[in-house]
Biopython code that builds the backbone (N, CA, C, O; Angstrom):
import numpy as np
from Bio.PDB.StructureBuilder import StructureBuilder

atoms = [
    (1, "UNK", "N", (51.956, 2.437, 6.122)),
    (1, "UNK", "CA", (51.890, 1.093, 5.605)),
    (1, "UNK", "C", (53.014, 0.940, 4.571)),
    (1, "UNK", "O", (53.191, 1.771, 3.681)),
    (2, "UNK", "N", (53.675, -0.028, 4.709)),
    (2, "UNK", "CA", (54.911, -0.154, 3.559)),
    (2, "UNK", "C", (54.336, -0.945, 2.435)),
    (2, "UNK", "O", (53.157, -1.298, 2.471)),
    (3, "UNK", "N", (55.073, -1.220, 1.502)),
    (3, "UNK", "CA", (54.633, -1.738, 0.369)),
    (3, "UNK", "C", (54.639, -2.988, 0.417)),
    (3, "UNK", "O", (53.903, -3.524, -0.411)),
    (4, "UNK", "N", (55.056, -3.477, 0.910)),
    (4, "UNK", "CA", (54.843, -5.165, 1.063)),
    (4, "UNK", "C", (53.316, -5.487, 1.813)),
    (4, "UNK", "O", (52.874, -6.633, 1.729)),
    (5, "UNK", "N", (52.817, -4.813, 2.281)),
    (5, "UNK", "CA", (51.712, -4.363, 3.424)),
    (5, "UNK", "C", (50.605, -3.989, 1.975)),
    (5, "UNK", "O", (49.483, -4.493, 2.018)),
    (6, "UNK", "N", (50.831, -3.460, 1.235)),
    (6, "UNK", "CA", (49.972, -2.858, 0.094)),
    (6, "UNK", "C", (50.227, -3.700, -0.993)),
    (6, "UNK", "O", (49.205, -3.880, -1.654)),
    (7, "UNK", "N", (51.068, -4.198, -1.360)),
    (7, "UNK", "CA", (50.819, -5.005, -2.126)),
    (7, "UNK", "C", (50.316, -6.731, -1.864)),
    (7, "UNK", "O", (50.240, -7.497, -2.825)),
    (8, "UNK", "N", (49.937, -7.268, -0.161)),
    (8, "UNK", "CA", (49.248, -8.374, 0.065)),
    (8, "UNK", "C", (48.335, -7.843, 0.015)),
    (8, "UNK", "O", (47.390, -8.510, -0.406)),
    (9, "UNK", "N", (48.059, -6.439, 0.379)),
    (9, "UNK", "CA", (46.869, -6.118, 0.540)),
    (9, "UNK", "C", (45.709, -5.990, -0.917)),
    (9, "UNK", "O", (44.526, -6.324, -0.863)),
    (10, "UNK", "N", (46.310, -5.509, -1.976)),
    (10, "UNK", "CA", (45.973, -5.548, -3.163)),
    (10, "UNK", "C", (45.782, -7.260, -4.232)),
    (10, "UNK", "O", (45.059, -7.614, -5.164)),
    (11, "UNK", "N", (46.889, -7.904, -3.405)),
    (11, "UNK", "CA", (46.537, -9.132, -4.359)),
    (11, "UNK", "C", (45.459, -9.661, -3.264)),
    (11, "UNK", "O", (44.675, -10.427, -3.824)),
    (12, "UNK", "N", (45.216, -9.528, -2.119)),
    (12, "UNK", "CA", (43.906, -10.311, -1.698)),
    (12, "UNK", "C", (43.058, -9.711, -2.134)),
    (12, "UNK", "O", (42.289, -10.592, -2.516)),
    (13, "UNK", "N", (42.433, -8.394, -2.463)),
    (13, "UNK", "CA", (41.251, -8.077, -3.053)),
    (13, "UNK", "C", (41.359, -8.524, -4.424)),
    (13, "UNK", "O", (40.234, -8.658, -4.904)),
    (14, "UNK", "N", (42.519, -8.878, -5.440)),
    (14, "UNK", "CA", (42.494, -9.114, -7.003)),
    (14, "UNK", "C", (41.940, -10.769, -6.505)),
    (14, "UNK", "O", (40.949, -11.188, -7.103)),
    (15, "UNK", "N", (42.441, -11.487, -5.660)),
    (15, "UNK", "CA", (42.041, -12.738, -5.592)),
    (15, "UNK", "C", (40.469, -12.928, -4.963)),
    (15, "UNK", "O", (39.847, -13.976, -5.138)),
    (16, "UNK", "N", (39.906, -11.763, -4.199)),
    (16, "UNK", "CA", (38.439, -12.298, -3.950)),
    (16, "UNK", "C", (37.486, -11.486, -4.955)),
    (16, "UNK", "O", (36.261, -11.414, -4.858)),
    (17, "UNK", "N", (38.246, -10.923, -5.886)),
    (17, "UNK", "CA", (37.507, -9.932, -7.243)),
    (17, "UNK", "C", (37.097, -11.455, -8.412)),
    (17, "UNK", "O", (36.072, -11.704, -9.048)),
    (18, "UNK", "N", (38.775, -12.419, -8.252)),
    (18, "UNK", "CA", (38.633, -12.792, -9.253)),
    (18, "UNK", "C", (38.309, -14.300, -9.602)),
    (18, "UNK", "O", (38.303, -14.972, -10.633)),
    (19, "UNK", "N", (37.919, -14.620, -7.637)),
    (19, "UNK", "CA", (37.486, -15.693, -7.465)),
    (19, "UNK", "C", (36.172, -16.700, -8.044)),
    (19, "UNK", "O", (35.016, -16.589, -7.637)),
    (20, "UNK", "N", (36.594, -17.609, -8.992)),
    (20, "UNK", "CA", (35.356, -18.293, -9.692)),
    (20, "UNK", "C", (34.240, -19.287, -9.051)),
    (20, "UNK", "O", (33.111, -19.693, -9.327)),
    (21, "UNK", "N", (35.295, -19.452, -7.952)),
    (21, "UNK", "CA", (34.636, -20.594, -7.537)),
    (21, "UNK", "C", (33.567, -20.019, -6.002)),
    (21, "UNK", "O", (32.600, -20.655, -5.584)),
    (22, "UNK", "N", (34.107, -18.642, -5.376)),
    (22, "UNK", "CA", (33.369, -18.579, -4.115)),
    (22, "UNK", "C", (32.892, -16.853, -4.457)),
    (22, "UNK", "O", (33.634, -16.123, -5.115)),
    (23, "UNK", "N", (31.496, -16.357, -3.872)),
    (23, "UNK", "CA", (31.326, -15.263, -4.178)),
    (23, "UNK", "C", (31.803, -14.263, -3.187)),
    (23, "UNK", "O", (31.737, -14.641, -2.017)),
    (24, "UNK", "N", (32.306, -12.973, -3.419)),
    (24, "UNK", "CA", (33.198, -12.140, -2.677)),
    (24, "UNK", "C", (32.780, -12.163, -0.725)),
    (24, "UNK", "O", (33.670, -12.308, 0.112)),
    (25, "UNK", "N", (31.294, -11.991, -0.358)),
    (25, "UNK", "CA", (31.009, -12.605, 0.792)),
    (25, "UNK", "C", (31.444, -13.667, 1.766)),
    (25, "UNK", "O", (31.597, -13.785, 2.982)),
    (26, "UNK", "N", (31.577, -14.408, 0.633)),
    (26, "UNK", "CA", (32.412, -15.753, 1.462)),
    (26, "UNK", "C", (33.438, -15.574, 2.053)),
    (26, "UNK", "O", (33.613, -16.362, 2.982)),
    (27, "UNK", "N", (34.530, -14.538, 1.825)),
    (27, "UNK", "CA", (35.431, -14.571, 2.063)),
    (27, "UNK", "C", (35.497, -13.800, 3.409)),
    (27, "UNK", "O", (36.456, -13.940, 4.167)),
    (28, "UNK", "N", (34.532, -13.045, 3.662)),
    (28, "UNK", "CA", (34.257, -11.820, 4.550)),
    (28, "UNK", "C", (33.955, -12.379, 6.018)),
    (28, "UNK", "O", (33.236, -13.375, 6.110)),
    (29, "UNK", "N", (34.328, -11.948, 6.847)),
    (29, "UNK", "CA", (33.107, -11.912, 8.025)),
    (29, "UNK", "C", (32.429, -11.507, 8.462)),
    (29, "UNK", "O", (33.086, -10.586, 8.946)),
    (30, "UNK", "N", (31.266, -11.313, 8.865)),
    (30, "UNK", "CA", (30.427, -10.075, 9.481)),
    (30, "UNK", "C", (30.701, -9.472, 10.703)),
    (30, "UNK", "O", (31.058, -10.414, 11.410)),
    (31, "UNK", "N", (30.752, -8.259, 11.496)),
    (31, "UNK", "CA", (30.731, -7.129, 12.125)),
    (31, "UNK", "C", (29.673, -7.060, 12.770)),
    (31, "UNK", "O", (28.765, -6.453, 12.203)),
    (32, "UNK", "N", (29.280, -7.833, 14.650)),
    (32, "UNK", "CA", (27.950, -6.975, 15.003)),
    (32, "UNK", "C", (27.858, -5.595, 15.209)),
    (32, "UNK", "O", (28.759, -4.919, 15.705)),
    (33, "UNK", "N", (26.486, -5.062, 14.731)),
    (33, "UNK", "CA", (26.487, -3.987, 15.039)),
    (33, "UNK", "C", (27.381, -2.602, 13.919)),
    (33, "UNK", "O", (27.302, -1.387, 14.098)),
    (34, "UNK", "N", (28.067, -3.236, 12.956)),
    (34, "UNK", "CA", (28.582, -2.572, 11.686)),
    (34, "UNK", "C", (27.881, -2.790, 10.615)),
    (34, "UNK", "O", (27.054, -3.697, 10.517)),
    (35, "UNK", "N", (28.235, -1.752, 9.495)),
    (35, "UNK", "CA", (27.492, -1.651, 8.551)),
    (35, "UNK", "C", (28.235, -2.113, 7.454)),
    (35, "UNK", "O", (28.047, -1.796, 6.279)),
    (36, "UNK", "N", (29.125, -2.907, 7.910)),
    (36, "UNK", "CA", (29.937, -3.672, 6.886)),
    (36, "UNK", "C", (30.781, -4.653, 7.570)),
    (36, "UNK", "O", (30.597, -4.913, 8.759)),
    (37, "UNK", "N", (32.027, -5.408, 6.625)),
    (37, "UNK", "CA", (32.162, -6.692, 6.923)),
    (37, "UNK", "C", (33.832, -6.927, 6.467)),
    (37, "UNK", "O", (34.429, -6.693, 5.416)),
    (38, "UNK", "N", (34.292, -7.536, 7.863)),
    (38, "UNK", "CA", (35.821, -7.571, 7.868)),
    (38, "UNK", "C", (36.672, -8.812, 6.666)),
    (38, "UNK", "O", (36.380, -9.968, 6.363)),
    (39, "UNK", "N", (37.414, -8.206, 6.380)),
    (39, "UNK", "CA", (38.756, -9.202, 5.956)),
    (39, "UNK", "C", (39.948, -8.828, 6.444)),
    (39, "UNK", "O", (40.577, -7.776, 6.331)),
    (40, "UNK", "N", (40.205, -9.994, 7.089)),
    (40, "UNK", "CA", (41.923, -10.080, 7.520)),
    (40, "UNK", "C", (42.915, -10.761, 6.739)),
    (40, "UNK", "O", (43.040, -11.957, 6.476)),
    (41, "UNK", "N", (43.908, -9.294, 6.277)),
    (41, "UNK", "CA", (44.872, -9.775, 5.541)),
    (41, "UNK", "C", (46.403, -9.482, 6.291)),
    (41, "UNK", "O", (46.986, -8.556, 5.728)),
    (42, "UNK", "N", (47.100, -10.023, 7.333)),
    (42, "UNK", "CA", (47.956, -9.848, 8.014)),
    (42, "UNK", "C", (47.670, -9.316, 8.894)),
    (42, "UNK", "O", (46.647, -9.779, 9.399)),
    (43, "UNK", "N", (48.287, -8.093, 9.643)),
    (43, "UNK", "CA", (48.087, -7.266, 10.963)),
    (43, "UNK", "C", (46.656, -6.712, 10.859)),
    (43, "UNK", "O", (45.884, -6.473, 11.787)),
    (44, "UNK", "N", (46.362, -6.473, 8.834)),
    (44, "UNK", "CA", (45.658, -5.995, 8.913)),
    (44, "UNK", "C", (43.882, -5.824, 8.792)),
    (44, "UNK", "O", (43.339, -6.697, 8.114)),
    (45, "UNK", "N", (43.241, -5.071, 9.226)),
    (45, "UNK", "CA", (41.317, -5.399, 9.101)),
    (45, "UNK", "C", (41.384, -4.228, 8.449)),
    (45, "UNK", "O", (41.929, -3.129, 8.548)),
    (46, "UNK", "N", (40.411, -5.015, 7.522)),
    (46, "UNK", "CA", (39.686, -4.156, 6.166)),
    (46, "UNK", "C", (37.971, -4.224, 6.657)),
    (46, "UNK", "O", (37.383, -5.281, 6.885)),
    (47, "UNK", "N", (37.289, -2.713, 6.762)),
    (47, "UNK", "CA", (36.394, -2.489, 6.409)),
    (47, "UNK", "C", (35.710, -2.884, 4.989)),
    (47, "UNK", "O", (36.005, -2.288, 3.953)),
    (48, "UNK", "N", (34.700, -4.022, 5.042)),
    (48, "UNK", "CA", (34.408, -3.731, 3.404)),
    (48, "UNK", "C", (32.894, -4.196, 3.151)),
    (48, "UNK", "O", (32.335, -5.169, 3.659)),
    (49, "UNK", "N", (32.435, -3.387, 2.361)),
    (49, "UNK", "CA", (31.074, -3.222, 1.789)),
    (49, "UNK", "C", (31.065, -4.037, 0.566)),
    (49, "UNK", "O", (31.922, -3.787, -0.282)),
    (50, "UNK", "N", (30.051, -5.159, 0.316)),
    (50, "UNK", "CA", (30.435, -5.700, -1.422)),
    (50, "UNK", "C", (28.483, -5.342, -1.896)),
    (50, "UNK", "O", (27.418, -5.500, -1.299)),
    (51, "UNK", "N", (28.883, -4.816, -3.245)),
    (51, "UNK", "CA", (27.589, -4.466, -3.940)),
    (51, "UNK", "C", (27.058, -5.317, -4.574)),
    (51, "UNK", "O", (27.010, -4.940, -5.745)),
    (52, "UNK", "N", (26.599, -6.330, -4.442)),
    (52, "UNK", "CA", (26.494, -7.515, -5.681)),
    (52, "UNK", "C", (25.404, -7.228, -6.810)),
    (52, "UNK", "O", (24.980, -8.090, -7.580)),
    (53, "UNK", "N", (25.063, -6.062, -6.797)),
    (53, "UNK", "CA", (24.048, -5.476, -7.852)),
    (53, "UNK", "C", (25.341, -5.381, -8.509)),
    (53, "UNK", "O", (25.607, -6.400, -9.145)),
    (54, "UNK", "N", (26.308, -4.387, -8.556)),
    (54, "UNK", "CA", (27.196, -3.627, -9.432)),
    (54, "UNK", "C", (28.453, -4.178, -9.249)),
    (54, "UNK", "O", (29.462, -3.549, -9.566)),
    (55, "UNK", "N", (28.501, -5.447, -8.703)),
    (55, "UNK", "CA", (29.823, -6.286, -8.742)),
    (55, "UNK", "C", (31.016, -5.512, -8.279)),
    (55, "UNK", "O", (32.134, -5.516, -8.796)),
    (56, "UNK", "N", (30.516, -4.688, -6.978)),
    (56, "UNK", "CA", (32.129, -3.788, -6.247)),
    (56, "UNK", "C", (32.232, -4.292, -5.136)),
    (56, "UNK", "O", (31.378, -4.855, -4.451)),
    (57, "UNK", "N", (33.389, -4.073, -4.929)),
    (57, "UNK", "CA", (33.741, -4.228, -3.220)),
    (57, "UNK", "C", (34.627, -2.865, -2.672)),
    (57, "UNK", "O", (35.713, -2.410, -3.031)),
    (58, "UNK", "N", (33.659, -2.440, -1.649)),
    (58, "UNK", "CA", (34.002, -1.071, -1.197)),
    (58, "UNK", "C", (34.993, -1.235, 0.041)),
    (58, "UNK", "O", (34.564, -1.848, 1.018)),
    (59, "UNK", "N", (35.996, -0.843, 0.060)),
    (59, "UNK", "CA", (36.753, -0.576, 1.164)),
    (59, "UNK", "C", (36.861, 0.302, 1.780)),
    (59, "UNK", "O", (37.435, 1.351, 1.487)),
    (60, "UNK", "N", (36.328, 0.025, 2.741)),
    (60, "UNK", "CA", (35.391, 1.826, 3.377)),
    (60, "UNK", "C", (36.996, 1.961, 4.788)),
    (60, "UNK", "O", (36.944, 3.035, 5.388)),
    (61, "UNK", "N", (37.983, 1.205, 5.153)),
    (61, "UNK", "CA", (38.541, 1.330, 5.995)),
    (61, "UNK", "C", (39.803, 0.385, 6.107)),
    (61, "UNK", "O", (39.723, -0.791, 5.752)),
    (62, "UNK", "N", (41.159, 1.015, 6.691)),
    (62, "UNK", "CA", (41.877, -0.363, 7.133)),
    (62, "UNK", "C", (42.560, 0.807, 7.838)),
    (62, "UNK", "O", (42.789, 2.013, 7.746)),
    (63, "UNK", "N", (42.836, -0.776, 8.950)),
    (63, "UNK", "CA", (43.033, -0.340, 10.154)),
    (63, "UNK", "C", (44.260, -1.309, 10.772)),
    (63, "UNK", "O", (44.080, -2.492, 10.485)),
    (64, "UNK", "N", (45.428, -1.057, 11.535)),
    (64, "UNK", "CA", (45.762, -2.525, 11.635)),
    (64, "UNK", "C", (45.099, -3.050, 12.613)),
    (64, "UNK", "O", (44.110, -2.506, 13.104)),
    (65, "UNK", "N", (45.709, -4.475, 13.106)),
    (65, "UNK", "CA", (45.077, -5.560, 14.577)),
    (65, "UNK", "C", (45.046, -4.577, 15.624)),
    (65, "UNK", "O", (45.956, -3.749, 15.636)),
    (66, "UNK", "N", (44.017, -4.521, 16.636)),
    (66, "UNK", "CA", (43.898, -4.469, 17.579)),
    (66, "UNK", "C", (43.623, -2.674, 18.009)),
    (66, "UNK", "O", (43.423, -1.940, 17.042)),
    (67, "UNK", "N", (43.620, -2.232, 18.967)),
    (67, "UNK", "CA", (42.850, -1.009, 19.536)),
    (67, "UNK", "C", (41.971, -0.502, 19.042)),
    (67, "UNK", "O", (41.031, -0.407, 19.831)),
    (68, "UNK", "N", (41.665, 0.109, 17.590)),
    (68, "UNK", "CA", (40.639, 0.346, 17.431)),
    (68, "UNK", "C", (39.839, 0.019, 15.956)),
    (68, "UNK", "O", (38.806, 0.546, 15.543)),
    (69, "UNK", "N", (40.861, -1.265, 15.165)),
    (69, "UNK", "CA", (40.410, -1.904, 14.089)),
    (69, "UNK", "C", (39.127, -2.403, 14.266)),
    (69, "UNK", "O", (38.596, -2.629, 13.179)),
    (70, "UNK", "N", (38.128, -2.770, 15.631)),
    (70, "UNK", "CA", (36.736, -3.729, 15.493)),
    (70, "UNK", "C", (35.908, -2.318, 16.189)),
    (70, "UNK", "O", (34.686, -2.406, 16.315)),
    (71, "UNK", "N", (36.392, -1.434, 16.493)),
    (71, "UNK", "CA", (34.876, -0.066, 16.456)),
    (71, "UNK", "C", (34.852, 0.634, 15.513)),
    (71, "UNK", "O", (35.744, 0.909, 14.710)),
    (72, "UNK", "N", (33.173, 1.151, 15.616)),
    (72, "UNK", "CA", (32.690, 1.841, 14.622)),
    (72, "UNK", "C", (33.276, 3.274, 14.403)),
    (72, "UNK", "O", (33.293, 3.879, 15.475)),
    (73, "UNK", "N", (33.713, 3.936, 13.467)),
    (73, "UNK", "CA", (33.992, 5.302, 13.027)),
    (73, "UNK", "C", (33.304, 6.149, 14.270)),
    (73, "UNK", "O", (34.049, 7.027, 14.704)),
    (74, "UNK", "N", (32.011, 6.047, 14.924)),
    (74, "UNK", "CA", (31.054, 6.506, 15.364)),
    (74, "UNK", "C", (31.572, 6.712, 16.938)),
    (74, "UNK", "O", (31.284, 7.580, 17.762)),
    (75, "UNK", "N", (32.217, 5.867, 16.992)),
    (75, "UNK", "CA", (32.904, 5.225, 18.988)),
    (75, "UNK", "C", (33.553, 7.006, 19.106)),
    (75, "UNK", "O", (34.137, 7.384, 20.121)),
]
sb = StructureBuilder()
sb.init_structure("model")
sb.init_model(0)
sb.init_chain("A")
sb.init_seg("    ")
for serial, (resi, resn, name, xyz) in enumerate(atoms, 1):
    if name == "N":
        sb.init_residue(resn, " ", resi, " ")
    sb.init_atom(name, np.array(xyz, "f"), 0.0, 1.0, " ", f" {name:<3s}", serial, name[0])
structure = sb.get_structure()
């Protein structure tokens, strides 16, 4: 991943960390059949878990578009 790739990737999580108006979910989509919930930020899908007890958002994965970014670790 180059840095231009890591750094959209970093200001979209500072922007759904630091979003006032929508809660980090919103931004997400859900995954059938996963135990967590995508964001697409360019090529790329982010695995992500949000804790709303402890106000985190876990990024359990990224993957880029397509072959095997929408199966489970498990496939």
């Amino acid at each position: 991943m180059d840095d231009y790739a890591r750094d959209r990737i970093a200001s979209k999580l500072d922007e759904i960390a630091t979003d006032k108006w929508r809660d980090p979910p919103d931004h997400l989509e859900p995954l059938q059949g996963a135990p967590h919930e995508k964001l697409r930020v360019g090529p790329f899908r982010l695995g992500i878990r949000v804790n709303r007890t402890d106000k985190l958002l876990y990024v359990l994965r990224i993957r880029k578009r397509g072959g095997d970014a929408y199966r489970s670790d498990d496939d």
